[in-house]
mmCIF file of the N, C-alpha and C atoms, coordinates in Angstrom:
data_MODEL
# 
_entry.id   MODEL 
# 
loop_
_atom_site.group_PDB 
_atom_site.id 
_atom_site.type_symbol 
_atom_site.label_atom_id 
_atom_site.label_alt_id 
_atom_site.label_comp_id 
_atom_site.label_asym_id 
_atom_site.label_entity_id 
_atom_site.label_seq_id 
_atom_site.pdbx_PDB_ins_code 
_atom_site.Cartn_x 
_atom_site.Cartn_y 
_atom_site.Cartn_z 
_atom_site.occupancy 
_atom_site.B_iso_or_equiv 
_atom_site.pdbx_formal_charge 
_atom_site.auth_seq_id 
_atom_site.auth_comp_id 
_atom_site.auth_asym_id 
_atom_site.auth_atom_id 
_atom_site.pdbx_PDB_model_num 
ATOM 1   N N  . UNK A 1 1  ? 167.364 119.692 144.029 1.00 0.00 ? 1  UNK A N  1 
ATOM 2   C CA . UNK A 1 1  ? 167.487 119.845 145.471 1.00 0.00 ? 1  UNK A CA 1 
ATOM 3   C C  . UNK A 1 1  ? 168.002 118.555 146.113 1.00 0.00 ? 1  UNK A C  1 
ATOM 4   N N  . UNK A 1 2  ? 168.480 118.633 147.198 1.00 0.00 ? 2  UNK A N  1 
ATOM 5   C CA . UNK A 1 2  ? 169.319 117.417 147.754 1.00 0.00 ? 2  UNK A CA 1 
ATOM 6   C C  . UNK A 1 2  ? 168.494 116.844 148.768 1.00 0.00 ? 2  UNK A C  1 
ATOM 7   N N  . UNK A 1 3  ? 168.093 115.592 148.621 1.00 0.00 ? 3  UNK A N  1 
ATOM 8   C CA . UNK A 1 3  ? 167.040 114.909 149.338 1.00 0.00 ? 3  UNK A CA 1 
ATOM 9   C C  . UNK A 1 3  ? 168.156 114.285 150.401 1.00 0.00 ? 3  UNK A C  1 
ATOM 10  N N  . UNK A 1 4  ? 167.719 113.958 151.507 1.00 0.00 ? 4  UNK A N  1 
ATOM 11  C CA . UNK A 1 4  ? 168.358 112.911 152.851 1.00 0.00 ? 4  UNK A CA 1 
ATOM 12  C C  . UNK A 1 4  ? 168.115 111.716 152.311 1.00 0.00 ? 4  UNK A C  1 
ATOM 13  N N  . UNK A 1 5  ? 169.289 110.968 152.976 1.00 0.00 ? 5  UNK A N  1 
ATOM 14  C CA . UNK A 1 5  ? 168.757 110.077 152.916 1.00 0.00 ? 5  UNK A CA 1 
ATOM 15  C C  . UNK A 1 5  ? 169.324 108.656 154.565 1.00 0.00 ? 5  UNK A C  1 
ATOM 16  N N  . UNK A 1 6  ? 167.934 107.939 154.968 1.00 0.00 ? 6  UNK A N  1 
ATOM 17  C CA . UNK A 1 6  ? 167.766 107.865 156.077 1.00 0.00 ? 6  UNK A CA 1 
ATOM 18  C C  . UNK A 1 6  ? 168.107 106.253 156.721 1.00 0.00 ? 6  UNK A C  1 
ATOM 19  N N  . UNK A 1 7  ? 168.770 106.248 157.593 1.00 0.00 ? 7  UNK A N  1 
ATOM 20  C CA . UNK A 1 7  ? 169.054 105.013 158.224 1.00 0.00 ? 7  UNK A CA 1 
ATOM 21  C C  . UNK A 1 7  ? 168.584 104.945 159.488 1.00 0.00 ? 7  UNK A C  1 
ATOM 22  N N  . UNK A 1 8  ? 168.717 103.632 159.674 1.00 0.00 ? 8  UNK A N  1 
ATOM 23  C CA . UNK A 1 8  ? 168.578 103.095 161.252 1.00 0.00 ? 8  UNK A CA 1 
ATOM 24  C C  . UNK A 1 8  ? 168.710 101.722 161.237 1.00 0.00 ? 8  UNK A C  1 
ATOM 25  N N  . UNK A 1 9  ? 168.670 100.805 162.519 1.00 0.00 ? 9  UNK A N  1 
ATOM 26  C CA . UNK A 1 9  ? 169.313 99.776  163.109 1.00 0.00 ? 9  UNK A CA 1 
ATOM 27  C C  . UNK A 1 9  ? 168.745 99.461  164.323 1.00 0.00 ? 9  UNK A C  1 
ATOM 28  N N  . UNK A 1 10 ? 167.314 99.261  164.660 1.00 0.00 ? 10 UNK A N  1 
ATOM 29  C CA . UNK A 1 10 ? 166.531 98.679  165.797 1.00 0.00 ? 10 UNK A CA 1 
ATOM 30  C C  . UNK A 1 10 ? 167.469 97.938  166.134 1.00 0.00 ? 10 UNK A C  1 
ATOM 31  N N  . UNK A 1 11 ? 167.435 98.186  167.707 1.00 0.00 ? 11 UNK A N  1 
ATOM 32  C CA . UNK A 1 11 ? 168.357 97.155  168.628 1.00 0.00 ? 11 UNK A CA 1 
ATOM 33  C C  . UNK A 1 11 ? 169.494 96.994  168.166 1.00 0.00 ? 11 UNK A C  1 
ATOM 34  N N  . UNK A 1 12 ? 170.487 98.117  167.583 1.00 0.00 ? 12 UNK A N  1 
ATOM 35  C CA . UNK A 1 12 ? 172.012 97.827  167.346 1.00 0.00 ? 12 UNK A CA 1 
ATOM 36  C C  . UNK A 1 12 ? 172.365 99.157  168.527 1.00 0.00 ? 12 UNK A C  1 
ATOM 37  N N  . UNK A 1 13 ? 172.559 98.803  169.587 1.00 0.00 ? 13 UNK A N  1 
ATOM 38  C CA . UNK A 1 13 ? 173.600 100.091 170.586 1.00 0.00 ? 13 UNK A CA 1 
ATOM 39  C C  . UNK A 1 13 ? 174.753 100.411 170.162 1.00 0.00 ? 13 UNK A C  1 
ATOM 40  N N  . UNK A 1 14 ? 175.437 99.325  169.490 1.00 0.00 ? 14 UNK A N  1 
ATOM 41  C CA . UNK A 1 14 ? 176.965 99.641  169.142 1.00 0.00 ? 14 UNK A CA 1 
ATOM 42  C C  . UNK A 1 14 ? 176.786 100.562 167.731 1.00 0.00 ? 14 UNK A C  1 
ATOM 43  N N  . UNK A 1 15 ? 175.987 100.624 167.140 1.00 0.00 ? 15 UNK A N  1 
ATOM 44  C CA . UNK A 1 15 ? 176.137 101.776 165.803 1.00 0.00 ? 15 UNK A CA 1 
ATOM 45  C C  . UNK A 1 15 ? 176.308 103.025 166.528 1.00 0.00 ? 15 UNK A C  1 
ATOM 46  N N  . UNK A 1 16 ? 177.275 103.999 165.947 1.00 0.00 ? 16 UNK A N  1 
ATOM 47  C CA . UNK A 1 16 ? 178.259 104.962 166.809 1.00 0.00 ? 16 UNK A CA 1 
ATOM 48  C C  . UNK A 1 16 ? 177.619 106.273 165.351 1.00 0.00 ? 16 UNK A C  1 
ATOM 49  N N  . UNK A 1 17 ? 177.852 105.867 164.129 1.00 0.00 ? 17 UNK A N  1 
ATOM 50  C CA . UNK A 1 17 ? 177.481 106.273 162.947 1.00 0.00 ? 17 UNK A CA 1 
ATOM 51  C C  . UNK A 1 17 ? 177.503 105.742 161.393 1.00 0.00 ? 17 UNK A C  1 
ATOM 52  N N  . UNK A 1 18 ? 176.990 106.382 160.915 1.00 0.00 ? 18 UNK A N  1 
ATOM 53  C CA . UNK A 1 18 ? 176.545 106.202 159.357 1.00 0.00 ? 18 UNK A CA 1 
ATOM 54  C C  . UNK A 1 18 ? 176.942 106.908 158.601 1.00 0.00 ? 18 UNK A C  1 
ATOM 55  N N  . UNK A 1 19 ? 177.568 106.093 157.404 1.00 0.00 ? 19 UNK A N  1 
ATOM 56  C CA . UNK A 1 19 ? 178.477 106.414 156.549 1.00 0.00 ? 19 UNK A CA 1 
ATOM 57  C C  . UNK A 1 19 ? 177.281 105.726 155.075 1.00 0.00 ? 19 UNK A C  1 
ATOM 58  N N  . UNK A 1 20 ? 177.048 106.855 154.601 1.00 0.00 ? 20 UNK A N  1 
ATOM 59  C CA . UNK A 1 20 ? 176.714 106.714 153.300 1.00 0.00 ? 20 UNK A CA 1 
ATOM 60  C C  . UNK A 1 20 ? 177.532 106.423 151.832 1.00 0.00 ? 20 UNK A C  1 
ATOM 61  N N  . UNK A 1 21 ? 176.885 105.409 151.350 1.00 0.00 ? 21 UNK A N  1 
ATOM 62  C CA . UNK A 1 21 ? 178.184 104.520 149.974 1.00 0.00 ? 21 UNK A CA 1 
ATOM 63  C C  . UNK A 1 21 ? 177.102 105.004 148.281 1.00 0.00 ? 21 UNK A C  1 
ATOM 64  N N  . UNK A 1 22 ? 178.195 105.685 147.795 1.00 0.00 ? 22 UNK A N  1 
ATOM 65  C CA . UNK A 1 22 ? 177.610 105.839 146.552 1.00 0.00 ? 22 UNK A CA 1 
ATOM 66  C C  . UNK A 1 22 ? 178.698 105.599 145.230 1.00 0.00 ? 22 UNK A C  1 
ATOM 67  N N  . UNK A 1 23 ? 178.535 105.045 144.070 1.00 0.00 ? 23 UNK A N  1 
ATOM 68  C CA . UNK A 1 23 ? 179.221 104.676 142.755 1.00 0.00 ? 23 UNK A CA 1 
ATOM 69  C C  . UNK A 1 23 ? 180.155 106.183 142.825 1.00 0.00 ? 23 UNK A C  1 
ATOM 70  N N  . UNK A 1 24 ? 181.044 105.085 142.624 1.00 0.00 ? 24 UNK A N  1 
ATOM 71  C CA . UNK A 1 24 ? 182.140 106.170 142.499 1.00 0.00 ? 24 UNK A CA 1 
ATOM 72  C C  . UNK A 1 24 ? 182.905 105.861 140.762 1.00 0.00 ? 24 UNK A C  1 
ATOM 73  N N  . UNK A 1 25 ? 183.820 106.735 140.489 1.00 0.00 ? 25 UNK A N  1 
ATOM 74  C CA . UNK A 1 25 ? 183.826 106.477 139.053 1.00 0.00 ? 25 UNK A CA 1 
ATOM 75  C C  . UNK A 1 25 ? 183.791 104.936 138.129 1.00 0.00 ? 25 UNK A C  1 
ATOM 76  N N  . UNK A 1 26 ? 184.934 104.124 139.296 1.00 0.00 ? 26 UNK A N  1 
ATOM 77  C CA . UNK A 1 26 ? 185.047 102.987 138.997 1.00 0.00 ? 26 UNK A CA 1 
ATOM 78  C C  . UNK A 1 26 ? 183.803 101.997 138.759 1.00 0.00 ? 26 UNK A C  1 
ATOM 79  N N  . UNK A 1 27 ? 182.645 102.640 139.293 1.00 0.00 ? 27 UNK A N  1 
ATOM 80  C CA . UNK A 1 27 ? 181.727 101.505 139.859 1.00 0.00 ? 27 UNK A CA 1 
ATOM 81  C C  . UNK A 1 27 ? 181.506 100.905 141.432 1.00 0.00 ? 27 UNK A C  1 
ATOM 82  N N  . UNK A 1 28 ? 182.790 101.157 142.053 1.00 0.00 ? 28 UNK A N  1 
ATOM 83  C CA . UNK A 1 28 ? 182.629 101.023 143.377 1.00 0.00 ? 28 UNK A CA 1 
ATOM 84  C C  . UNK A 1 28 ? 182.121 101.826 144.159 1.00 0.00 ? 28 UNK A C  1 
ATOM 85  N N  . UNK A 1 29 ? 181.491 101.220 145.646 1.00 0.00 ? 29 UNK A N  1 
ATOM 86  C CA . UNK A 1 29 ? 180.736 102.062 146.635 1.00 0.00 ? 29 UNK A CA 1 
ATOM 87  C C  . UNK A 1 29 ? 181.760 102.742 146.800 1.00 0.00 ? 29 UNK A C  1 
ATOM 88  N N  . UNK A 1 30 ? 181.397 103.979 147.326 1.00 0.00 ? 30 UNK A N  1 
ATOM 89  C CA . UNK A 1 30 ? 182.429 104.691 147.769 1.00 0.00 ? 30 UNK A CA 1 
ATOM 90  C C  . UNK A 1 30 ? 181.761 105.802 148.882 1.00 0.00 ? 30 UNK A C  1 
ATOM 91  N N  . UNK A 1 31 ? 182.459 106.224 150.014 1.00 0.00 ? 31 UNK A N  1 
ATOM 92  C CA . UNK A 1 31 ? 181.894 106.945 151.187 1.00 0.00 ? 31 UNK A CA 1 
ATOM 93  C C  . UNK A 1 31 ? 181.764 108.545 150.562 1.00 0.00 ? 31 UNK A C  1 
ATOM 94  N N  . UNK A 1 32 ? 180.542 109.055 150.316 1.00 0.00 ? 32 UNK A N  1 
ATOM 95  C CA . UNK A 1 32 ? 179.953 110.360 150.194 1.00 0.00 ? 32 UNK A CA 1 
ATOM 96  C C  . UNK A 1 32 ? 179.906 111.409 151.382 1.00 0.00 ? 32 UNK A C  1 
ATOM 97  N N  . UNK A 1 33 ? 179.106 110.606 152.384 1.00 0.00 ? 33 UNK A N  1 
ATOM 98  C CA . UNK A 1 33 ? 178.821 111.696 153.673 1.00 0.00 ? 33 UNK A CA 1 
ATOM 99  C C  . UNK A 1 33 ? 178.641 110.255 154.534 1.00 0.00 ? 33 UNK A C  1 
ATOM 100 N N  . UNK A 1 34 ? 178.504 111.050 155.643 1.00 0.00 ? 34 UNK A N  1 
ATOM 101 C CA . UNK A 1 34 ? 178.781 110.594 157.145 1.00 0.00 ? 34 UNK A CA 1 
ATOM 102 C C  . UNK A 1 34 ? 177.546 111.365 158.573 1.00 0.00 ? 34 UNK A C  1 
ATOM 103 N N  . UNK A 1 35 ? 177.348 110.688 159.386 1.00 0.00 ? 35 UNK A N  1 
ATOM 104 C CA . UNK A 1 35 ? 176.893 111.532 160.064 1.00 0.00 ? 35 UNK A CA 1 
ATOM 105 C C  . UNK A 1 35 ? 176.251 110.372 161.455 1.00 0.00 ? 35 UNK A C  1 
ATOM 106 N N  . UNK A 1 36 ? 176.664 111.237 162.999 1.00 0.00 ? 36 UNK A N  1 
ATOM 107 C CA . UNK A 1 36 ? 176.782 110.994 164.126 1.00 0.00 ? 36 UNK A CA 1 
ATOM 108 C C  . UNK A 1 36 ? 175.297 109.729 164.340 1.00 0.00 ? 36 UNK A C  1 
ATOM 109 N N  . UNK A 1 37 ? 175.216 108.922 164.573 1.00 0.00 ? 37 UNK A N  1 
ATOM 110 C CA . UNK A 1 37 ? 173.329 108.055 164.894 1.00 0.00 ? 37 UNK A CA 1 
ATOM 111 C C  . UNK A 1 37 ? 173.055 108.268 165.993 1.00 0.00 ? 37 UNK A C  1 
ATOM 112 N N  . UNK A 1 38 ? 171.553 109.219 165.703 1.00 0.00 ? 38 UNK A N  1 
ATOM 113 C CA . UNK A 1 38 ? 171.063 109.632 166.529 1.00 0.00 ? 38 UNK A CA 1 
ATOM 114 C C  . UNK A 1 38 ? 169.648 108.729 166.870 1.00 0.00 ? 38 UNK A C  1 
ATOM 115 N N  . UNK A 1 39 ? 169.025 108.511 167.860 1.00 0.00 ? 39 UNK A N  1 
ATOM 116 C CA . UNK A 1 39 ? 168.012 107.840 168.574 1.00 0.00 ? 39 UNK A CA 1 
ATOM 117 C C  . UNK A 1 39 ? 167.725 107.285 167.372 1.00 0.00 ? 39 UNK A C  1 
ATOM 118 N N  . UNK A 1 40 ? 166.402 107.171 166.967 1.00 0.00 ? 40 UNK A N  1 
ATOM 119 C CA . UNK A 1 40 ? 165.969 105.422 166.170 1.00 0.00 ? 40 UNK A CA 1 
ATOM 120 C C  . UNK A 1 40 ? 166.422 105.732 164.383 1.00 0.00 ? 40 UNK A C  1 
ATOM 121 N N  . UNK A 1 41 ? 166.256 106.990 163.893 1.00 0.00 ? 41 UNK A N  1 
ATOM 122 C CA . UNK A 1 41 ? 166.125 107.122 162.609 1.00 0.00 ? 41 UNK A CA 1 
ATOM 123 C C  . UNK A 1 41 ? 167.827 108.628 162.509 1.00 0.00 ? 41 UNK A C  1 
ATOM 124 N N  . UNK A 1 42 ? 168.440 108.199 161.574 1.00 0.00 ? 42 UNK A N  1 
ATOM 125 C CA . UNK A 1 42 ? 169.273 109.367 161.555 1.00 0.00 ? 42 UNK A CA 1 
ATOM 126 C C  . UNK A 1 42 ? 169.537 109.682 159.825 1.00 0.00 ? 42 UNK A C  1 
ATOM 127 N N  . UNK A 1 43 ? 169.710 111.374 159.350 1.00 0.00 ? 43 UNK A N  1 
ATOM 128 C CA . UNK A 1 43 ? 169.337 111.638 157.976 1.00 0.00 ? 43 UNK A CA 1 
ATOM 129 C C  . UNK A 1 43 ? 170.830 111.779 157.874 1.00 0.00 ? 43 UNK A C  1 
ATOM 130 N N  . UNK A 1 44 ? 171.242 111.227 156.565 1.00 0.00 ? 44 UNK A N  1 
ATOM 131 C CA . UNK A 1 44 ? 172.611 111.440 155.746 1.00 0.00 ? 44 UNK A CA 1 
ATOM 132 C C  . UNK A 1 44 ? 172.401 112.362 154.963 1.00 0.00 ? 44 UNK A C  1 
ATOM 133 N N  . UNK A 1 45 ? 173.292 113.321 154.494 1.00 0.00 ? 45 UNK A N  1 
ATOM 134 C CA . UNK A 1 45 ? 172.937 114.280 153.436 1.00 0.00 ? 45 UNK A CA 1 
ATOM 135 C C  . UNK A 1 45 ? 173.741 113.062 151.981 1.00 0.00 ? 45 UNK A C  1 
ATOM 136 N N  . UNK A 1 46 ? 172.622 113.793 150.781 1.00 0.00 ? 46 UNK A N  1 
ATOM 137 C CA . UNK A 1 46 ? 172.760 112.612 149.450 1.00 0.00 ? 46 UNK A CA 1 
ATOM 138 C C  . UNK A 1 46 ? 173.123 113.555 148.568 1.00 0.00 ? 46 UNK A C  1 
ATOM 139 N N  . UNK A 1 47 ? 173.975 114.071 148.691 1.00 0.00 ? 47 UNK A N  1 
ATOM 140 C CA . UNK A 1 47 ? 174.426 115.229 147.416 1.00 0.00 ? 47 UNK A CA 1 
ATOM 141 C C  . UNK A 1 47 ? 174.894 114.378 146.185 1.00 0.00 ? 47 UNK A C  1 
ATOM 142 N N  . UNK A 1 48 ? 175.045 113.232 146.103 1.00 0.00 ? 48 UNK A N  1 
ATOM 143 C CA . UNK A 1 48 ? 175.603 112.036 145.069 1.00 0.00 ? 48 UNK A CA 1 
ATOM 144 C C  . UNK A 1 48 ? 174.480 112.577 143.960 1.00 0.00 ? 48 UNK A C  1 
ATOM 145 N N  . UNK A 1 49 ? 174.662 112.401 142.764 1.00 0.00 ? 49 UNK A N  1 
ATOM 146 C CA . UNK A 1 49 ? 174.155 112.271 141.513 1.00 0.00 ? 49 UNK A CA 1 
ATOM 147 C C  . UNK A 1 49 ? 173.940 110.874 141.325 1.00 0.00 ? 49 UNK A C  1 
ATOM 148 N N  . UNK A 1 50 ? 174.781 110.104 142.385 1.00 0.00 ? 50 UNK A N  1 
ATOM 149 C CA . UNK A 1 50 ? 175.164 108.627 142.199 1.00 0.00 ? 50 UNK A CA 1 
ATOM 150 C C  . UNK A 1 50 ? 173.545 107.562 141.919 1.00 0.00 ? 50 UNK A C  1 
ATOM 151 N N  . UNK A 1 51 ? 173.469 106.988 140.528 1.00 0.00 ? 51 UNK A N  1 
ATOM 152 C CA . UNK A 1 51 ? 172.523 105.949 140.810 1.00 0.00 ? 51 UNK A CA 1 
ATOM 153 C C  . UNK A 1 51 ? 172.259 105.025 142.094 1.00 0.00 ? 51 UNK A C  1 
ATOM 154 N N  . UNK A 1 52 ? 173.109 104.416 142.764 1.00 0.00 ? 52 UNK A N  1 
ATOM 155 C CA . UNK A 1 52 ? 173.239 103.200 143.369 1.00 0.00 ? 52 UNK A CA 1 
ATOM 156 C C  . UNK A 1 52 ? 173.748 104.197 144.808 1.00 0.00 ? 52 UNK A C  1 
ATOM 157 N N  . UNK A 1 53 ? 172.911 103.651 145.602 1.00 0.00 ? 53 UNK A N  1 
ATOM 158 C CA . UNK A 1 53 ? 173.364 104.364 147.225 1.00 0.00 ? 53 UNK A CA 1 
ATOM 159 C C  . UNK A 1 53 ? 173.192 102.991 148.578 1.00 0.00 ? 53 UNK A C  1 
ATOM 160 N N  . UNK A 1 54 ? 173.992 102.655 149.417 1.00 0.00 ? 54 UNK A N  1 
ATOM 161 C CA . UNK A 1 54 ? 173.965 101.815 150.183 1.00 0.00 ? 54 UNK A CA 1 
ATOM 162 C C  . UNK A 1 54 ? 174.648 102.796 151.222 1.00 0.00 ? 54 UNK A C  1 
ATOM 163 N N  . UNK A 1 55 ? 173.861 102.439 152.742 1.00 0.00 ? 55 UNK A N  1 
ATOM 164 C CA . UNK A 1 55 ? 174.456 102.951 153.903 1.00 0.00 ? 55 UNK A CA 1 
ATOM 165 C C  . UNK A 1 55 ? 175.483 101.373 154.760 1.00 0.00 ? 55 UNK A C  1 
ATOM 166 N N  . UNK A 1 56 ? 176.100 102.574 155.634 1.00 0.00 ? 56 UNK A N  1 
ATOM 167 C CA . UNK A 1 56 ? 177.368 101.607 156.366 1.00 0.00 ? 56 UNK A CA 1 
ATOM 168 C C  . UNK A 1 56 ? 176.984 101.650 157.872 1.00 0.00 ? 56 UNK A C  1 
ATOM 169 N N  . UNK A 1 57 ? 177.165 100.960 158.458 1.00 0.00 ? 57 UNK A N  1 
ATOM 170 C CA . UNK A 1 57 ? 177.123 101.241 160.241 1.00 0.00 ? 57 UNK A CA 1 
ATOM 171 C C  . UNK A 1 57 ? 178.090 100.811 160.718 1.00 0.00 ? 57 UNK A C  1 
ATOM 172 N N  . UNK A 1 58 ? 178.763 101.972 161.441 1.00 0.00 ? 58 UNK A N  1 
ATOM 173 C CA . UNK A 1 58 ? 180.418 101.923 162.020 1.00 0.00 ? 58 UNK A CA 1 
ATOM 174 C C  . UNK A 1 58 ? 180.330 101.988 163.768 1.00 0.00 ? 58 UNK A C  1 
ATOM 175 N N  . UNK A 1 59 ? 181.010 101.644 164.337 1.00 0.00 ? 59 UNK A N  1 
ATOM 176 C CA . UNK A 1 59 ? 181.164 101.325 165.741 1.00 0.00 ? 59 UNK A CA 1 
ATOM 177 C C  . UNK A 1 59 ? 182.039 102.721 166.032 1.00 0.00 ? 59 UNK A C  1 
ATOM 178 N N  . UNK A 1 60 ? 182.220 103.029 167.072 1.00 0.00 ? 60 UNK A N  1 
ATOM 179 C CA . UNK A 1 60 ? 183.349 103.921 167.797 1.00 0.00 ? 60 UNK A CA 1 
ATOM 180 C C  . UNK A 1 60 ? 184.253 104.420 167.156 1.00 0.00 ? 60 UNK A C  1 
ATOM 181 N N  . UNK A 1 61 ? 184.746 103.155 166.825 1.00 0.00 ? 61 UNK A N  1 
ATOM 182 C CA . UNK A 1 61 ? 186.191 103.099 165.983 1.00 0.00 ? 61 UNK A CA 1 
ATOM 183 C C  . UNK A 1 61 ? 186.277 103.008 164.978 1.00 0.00 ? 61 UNK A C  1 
ATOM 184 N N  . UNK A 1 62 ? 185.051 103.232 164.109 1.00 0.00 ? 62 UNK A N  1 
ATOM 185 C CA . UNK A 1 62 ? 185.252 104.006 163.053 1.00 0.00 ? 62 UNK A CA 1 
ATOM 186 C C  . UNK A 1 62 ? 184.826 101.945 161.693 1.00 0.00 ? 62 UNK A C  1 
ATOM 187 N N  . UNK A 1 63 ? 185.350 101.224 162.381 1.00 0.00 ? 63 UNK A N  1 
ATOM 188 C CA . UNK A 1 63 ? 184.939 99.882  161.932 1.00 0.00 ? 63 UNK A CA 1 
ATOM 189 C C  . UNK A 1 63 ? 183.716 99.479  161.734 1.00 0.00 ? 63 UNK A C  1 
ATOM 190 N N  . UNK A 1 64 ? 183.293 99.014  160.803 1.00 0.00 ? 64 UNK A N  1 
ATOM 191 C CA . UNK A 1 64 ? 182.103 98.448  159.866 1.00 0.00 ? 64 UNK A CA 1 
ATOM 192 C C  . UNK A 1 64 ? 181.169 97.546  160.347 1.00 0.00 ? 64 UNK A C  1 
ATOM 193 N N  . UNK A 1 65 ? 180.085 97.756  160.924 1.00 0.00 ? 65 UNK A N  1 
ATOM 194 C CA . UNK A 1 65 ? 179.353 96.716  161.743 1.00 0.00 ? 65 UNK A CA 1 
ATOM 195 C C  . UNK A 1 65 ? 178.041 96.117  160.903 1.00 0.00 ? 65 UNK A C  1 
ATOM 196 N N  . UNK A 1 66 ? 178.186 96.559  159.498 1.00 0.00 ? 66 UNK A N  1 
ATOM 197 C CA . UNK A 1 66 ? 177.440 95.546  158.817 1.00 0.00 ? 66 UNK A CA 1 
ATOM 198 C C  . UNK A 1 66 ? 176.673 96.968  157.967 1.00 0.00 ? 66 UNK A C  1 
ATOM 199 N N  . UNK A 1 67 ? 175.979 96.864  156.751 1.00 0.00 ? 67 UNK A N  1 
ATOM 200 C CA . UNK A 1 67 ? 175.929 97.301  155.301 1.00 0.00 ? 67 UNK A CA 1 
ATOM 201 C C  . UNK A 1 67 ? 174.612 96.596  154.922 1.00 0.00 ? 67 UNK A C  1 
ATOM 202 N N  . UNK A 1 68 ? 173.745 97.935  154.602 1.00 0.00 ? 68 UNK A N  1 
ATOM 203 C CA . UNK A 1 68 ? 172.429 97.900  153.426 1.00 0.00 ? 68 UNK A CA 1 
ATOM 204 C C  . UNK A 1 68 ? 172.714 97.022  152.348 1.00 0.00 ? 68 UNK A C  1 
ATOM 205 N N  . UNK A 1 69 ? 171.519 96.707  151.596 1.00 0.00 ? 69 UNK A N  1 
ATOM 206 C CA . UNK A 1 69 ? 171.469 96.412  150.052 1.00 0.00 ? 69 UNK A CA 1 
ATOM 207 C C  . UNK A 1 69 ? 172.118 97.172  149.529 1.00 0.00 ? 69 UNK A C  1 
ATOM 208 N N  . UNK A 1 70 ? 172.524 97.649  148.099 1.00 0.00 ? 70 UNK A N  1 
ATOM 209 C CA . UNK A 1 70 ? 172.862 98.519  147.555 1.00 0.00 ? 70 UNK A CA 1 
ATOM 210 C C  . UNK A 1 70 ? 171.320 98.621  147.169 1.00 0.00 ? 70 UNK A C  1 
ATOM 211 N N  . UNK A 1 71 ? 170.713 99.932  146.954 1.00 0.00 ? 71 UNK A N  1 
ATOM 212 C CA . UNK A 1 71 ? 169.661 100.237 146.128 1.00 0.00 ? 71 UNK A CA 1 
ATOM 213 C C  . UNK A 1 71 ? 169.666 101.142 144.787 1.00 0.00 ? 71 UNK A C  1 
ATOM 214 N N  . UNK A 1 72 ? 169.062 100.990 143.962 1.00 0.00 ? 72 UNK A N  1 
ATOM 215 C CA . UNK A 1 72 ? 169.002 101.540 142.953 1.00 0.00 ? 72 UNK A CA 1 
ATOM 216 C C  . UNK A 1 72 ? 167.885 102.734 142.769 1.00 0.00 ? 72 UNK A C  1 
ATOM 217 N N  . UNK A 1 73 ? 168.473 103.914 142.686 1.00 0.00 ? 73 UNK A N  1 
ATOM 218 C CA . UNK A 1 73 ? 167.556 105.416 142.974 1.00 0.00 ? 73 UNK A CA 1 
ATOM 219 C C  . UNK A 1 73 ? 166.596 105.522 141.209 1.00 0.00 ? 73 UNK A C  1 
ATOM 220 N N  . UNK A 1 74 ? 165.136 105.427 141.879 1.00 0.00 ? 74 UNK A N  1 
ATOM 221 C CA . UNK A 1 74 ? 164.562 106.084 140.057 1.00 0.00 ? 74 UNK A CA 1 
ATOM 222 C C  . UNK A 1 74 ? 164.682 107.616 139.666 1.00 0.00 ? 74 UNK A C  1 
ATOM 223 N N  . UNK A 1 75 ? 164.914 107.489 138.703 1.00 0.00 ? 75 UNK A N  1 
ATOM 224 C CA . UNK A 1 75 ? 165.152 108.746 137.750 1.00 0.00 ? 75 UNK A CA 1 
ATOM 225 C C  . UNK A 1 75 ? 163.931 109.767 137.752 1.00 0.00 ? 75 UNK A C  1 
# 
């Protein structure tokens, strides 16, 4: 079953949305799902199989306003 998975950003107004990063073949993050930030906590859908998941926070315009740890998911 496909668990959420959840971001937020106390005191960032300019986060517009969240872009979820998961291993892509190469090894690199790579954008899975996306989704609008809503009031304090907002759920990404995690359909990734991907070990390694890091979220993104994008402004308006779609530009990068700063990036999670990468974390490592247990088995």
């Amino acid at each position: 079953p496909e668990r959420p998975a959840y971001a937020s950003w106390n005191g960032a107004p300019d986060v517009h949305s969240w872009q979820l990063l998961a291993d892509g073949p190469t090894g690199a993050l790579r954008p899975v799902s996306s989704t609008r930030a809503t009031r304090f906590e907002s759920a990404l859908p995690a359909a990734s199989a991907s070990p390694r998941l890091a979220v993104q926070a994008l402004d308006a315009d779609g530009a990068p306003l700063g990036r999670s740890r990468t974390v490592a998911l247990a088995s």
